[in-house]
N, C-alpha and C positions, 0 to 999 in steps of 0.2 A: 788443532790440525788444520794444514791449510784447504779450504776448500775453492772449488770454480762460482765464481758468480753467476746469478739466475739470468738466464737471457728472460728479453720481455715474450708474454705470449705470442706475439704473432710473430716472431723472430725464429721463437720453440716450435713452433706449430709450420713453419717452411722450410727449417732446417729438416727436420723428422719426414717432412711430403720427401723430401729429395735424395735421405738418406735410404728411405722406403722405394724409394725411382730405381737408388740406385742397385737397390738390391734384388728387384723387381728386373733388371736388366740383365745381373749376374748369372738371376735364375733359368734365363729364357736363355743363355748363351748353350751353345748344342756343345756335349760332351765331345773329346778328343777319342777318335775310334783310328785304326791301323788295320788296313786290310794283307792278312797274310794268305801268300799264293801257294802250293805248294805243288809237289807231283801226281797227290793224292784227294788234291782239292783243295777248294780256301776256305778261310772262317777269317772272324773279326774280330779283334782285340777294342774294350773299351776299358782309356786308362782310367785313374785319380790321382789327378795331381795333387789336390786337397788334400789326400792321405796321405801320401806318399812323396813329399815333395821334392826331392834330392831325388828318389829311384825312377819317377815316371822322365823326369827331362834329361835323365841317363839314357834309358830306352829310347826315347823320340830322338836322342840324338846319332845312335846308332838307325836308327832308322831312316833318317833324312840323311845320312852320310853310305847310306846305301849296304852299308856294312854285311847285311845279315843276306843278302842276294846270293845263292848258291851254299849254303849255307845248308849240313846237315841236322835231322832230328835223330841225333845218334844214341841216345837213350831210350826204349820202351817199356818201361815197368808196365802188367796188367794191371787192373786195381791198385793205380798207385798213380804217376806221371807219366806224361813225354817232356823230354829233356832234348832244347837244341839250341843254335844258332850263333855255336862259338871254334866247330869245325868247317872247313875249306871243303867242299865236295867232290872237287877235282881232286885233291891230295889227302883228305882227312888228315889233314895237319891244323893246330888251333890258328888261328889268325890274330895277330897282334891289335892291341884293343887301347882304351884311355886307362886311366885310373881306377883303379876300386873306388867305393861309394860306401857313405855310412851305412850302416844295416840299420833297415826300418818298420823294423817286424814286431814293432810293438804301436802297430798305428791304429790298431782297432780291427784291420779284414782279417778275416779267418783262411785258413786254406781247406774252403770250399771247393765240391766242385764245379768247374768250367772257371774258377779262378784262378790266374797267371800270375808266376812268383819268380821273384829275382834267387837264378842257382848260385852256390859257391860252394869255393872248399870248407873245410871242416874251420879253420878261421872265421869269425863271426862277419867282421868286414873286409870279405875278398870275393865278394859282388861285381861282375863288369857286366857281361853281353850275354851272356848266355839267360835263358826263361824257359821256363817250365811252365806246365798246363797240368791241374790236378784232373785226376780223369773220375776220381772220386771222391769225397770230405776227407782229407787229411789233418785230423788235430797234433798230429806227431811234429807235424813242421810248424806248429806255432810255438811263439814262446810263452815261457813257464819262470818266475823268478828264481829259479837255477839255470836256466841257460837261454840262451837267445834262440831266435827261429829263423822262419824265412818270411822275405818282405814280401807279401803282394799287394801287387799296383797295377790289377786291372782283371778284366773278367771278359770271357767269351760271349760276346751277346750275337753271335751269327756262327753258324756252322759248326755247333756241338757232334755231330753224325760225323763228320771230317775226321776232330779229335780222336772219338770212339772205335773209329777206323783203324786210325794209326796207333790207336791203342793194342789192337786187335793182329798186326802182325808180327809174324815169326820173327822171333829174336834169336843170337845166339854172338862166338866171339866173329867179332871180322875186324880184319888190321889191327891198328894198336887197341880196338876197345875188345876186354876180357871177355863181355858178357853185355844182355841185354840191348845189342846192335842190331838194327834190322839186317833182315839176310837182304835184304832189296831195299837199296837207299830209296831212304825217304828225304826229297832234297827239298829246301825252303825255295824257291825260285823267284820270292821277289816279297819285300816289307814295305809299305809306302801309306802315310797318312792321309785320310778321306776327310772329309765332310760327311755327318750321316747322310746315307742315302745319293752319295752320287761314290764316283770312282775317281774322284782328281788326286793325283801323287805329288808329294812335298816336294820344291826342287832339290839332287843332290848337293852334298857339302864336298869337303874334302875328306880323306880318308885318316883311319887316325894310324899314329905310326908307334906308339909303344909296344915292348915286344911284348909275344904271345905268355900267357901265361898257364899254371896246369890245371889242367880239364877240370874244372866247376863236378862236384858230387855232391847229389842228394843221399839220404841215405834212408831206404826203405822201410815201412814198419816191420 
């Protein structure tokens, strides 16, 4: 079997300094966080792109394309989720988005709660813009080798009290959604990626132009 040749010690021993530098440096790099604004107040999204490599630069791309600005949480399950950021708030009509994305719900994150998971329909990969916030441990949305789950790729590290809030208001039907729609929109007012610890926002992109597709469902335990 073919093998690699022995480098000399002190060749091994500079290589390894540099490789240990360089990991050393990967490790200090500050996590990717997403400050979301809403009407009801903000919290923080911190992604993993490590985990989730396809879902989190899906999100950040809706994000720095401004996409989710006005943008309803038009689902409120108690003890369960909040679901938004793929209806119009002026019209509650869905907004035209990019492509679905593989489903990556077999990455290792649990749907914990204050952890953020990519919604879709009953289709295993029909994931675009729309995320959900578990507002308590949901093992029902993970997968199980009979069936797939949902992906999450990221978690609330600022403004849990926000979530718990908008957990906590009156739902019922309004417009096209049957059920589970705040009586008082809850509108997203603005997505924009931070630096921990300060407030700087991504500059916008262009908008995406594929058409709208149907409303993303989680489905409750």
């Amino acid at each position: 079997m073919p093998t690699l040749p022995r480098a000399p010690l002190a060749t091994a021993a500079v290589l390894l300094l540099c490789l240990s530098g360089t990991a050393a440096v990967r490790a200090e790099e500050p996590a990717t966080q997403v400050k979301v604004v809403t009407n009801m107040g903000e919290f923080v999204i911190e992604v993993r792109p490590e985990r989730a490599p396809l879902t989190v630069p899906n999100f950040l791309r809706y994000v720095k394309e401004g996409f989710y600005t006005n943008t309803l949480i038009h689902r409120v399950v108690p003890n369960f989720v909040i679901q938004g950021g793929g209806h119009d708030a002026a019209t509650m009509n869905l907004k035209p988005t990019h492509e679905n994305i593989v489903n990556e719900s077999g990455n290792g994150l649990q749907n914990k709660r204050g952890t953020v998971g990519l919604a879709r329909a009953p289709a295993p990969h029909s994931g675009n813009a729309e995320f959900y916030i578990n507002l308590v441990d949901n093992p029902d949305l993970d997968p199980v080798p009979t069936r797939w789950g949902y992906c999450v790729f990221g978690r609330v590290v600022q403004g849990m009290d926000v979530i718990d809030k908008i957990g906590e208001t009156p739902t019922g039907a309004v417009g096209p959604f049957k059920s589970d729609a705040p009586l008082k929109p809850v509108i997203i007012e603005s997505v924009t990626v931070v630096t921990p610890g300060t407030a700087a926002p991504a500059s916008p992109a262009p908008a995406p132009v594929n058409p709208a597709e149907p409303t993303k469902i989680l489905s409750p335990k």
